[in-house]
TIPATOR-250051 format. One record per residue (C-alpha): residue number from 1; residue in one letter; x, y, z. Coordinates in nm, 2 decimals. Example, Ala and Ser with C-alpha at 12.3 -4.5 7.8 and 13.67 -1.06 7.14 Angstrom:
<pts>
   resi   resn        u        v        w
      1      A     1.23    -0.45     0.78
      2      S     1.37    -0.11     0.71
</pts>
This chain:
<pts>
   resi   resn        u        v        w
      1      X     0.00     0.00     0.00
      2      X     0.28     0.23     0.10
      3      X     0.53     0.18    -0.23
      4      X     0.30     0.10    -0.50
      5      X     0.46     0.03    -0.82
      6      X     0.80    -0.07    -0.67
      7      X     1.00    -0.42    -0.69
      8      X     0.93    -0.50    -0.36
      9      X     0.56    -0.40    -0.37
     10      X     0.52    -0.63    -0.66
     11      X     0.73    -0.96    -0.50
     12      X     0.52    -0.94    -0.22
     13      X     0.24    -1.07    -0.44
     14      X     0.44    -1.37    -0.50
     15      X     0.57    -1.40    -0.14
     16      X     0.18    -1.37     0.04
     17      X     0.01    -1.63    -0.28
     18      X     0.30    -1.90    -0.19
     19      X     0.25    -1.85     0.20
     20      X    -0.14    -1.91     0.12
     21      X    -0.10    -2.18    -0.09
     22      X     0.16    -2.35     0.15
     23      X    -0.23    -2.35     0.38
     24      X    -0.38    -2.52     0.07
     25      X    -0.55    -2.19     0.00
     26      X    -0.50    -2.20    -0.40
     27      X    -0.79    -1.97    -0.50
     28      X    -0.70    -1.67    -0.27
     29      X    -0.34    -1.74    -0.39
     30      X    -0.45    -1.72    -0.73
     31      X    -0.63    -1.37    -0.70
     32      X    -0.30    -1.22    -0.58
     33      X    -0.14    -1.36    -0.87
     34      X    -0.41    -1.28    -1.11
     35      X    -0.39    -0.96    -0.97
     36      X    -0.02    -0.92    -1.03
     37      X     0.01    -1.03    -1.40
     38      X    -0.27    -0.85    -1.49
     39      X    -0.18    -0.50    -1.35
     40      X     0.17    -0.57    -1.38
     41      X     0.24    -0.70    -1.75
     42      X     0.58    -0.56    -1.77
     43      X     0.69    -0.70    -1.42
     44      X     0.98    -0.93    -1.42
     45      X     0.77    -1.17    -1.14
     46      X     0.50    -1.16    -1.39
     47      X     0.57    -1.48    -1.55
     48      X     0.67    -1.58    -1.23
     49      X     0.29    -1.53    -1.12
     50      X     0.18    -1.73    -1.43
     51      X     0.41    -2.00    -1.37
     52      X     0.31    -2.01    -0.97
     53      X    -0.10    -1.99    -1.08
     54      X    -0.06    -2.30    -1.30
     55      X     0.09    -2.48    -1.02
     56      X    -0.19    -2.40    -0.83
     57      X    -0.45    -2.49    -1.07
     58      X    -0.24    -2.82    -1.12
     59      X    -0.27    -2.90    -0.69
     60      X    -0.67    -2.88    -0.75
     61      X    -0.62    -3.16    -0.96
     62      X    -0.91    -3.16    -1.20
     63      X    -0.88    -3.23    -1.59
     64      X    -1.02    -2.88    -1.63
     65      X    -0.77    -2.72    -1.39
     66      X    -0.50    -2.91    -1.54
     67      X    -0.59    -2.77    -1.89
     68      X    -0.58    -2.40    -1.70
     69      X    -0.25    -2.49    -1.61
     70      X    -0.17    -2.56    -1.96
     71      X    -0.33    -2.24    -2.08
     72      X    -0.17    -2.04    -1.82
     73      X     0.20    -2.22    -1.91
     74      X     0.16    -2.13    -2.27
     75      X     0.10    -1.73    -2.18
     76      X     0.49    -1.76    -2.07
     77      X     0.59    -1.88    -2.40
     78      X     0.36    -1.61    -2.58
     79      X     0.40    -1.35    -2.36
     80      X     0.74    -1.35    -2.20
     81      X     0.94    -1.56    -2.48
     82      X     1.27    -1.45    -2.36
     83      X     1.21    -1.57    -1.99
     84      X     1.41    -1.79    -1.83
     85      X     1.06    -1.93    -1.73
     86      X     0.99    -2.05    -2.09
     87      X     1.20    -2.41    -2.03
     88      X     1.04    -2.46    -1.73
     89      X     0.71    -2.38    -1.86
     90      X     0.72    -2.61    -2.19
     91      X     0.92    -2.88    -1.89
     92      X     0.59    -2.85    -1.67
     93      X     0.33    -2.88    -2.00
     94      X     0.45    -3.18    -2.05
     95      X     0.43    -3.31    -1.68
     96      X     0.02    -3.19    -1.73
     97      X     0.02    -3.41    -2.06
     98      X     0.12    -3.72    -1.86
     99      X    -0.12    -3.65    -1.60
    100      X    -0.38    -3.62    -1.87
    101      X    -0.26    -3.98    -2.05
    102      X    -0.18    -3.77    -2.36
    103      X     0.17    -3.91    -2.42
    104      X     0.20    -3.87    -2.75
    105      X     0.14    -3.52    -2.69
    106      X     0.40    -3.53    -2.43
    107      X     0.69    -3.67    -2.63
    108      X     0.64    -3.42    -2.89
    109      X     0.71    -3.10    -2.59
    110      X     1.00    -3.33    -2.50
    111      X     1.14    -3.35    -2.82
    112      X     1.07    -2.96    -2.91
    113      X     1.29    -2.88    -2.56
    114      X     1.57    -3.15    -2.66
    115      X     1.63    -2.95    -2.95
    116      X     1.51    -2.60    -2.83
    117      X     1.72    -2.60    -2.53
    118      X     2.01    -2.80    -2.62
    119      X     2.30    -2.55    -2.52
    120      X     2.09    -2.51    -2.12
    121      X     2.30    -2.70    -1.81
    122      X     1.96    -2.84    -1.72
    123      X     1.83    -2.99    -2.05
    124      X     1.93    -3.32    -1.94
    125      X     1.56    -3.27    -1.76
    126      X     1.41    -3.29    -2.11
    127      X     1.56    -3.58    -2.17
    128      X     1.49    -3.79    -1.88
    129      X     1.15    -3.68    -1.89
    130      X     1.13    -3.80    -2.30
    131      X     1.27    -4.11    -2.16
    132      X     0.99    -4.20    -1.92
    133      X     0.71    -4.10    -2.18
    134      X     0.90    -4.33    -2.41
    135      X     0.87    -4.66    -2.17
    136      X     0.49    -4.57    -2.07
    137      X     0.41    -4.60    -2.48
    138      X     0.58    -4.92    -2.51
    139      X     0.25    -5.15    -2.45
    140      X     0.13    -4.98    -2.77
    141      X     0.42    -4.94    -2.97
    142      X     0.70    -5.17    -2.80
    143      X     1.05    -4.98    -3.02
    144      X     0.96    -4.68    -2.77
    145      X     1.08    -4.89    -2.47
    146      X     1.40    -4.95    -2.61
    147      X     1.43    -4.64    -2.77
    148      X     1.31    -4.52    -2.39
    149      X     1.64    -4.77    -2.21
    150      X     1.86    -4.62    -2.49
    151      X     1.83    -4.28    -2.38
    152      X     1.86    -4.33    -1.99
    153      X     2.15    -4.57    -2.08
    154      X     2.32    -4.21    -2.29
    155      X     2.17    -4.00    -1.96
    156      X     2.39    -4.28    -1.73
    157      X     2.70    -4.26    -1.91
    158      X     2.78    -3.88    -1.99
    159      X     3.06    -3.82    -1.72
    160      X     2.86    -3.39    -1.80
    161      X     2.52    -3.49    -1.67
    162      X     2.47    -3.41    -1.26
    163      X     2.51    -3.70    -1.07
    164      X     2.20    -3.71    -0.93
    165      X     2.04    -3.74    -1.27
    166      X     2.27    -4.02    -1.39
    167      X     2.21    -4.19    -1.06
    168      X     1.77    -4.13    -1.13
    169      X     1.90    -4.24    -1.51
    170      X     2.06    -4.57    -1.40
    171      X     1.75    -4.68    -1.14
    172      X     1.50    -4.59    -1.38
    173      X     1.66    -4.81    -1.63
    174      X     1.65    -5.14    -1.37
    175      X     1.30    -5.01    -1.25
    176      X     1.18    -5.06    -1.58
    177      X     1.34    -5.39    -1.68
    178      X     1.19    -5.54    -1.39
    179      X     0.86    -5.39    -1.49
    180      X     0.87    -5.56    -1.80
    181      X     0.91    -5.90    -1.63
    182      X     1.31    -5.96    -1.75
    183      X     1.40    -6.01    -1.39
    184      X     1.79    -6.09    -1.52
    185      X     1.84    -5.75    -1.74
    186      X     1.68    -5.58    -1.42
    187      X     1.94    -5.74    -1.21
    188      X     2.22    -5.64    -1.47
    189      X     2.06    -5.31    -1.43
    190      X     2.11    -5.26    -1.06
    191      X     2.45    -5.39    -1.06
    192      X     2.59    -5.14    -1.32
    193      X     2.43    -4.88    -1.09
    194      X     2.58    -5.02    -0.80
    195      X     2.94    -5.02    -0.96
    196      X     2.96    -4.64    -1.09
    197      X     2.79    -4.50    -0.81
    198      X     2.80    -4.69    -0.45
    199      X     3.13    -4.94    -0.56
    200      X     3.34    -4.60    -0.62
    201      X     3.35    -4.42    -0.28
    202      X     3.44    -4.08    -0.43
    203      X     3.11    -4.08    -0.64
    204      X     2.90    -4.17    -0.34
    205      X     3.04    -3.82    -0.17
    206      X     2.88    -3.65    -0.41
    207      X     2.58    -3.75    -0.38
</pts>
């Protein structure tokens, strides 16, 4: 009320809508952020605000407020394409396509950020996420689970990916072996997760 118009003023928004959403109060935390990216276009927490109302819509869970979410992701892209937020945005869209069994969909945003994004630290993200939309097609189209192990396999490997990734990369990889009822490439799985990360004491401390 005091310093309309500044920085601070404008955060606050942010600040009050996470504090009430941390109470499970998503629709007053939504006004505020309404609020904010509609008086505030030019803001830089604007597409933060956009980004923070679709996670909101996505914790009331409904196919409609999932689709919000999706509407309210896209804005970011549209609106604020030079955003830092447009990764994560394009990241979270196809989070919401899973949710709403449109897979296809979702391998599609995977495969636009793969090669979008290519040159970010944190595209391996993209990846890993392609990888699991890959294995959850591959009772309708079985090359997508291999094409799925291939890629966690790369994410395992590359000595540049964080090693908690790799690590995520490697289990994911046994987890969905075993899955598919090949008990013996599961174990073979584990193992070779076992040997780069818990068998080499140095790459244990940095986990």
């Amino acid at each position: 009320e005091e310093f309309v118009g500044s920085e601070s003023a404008e955060r606050s928004y942010i600040v009050q809508a996470r504090y009430l959403s941390d109470q499970e109060l998503v629709v007053e935390a939504g006004q505020l952020l309404t609020y904010l990216f509609d008086n505030f276009k030019d803001s830089k927490y604007a597409p933060l605000a956009l980004y923070d109302t679709a996670l909101n819509a996505e914790k009331r869970g409904l196919a409609e407020n999932l689709k919000q979410a999706m509407e309210l992701l896209d804005r970011i892209a549209k609106d604020y394409p030079d955003s830092d937020l447009v990764y994560y945005a394009r990241l979270k869209q196809g989070d919401l396509l899973r949710k709403l069994n449109l897979y296809g969909t979702a391998e599609i945003v995977y495969e636009q950020l793969e090669d979008a994004f290519r040159d970010r630290p944190d595209h391996y993200w993209a990846q890993i996420s392609l990888a699991d939309t890959l294995i959850a097609q591959a009772s309708e189209d079985p090359s997508k689970f291999e094409a799925g192990i291939s890629r966690l396999e790369r994410l395992m490997d590359l000595p540049n990916v964080p090693i908690e990734l790799r690590v995520e990369a490697g289990y994911k990889r046994g987890n969905a072996w075993e899955n598919k009822g090949d008990r013996l490439k599961a174990k073979s799985a584990y193992w070779d997760l076992y040997d780069l990360f818990v068998g080499e004491e140095n790459r244990v401390q940095l986990l």
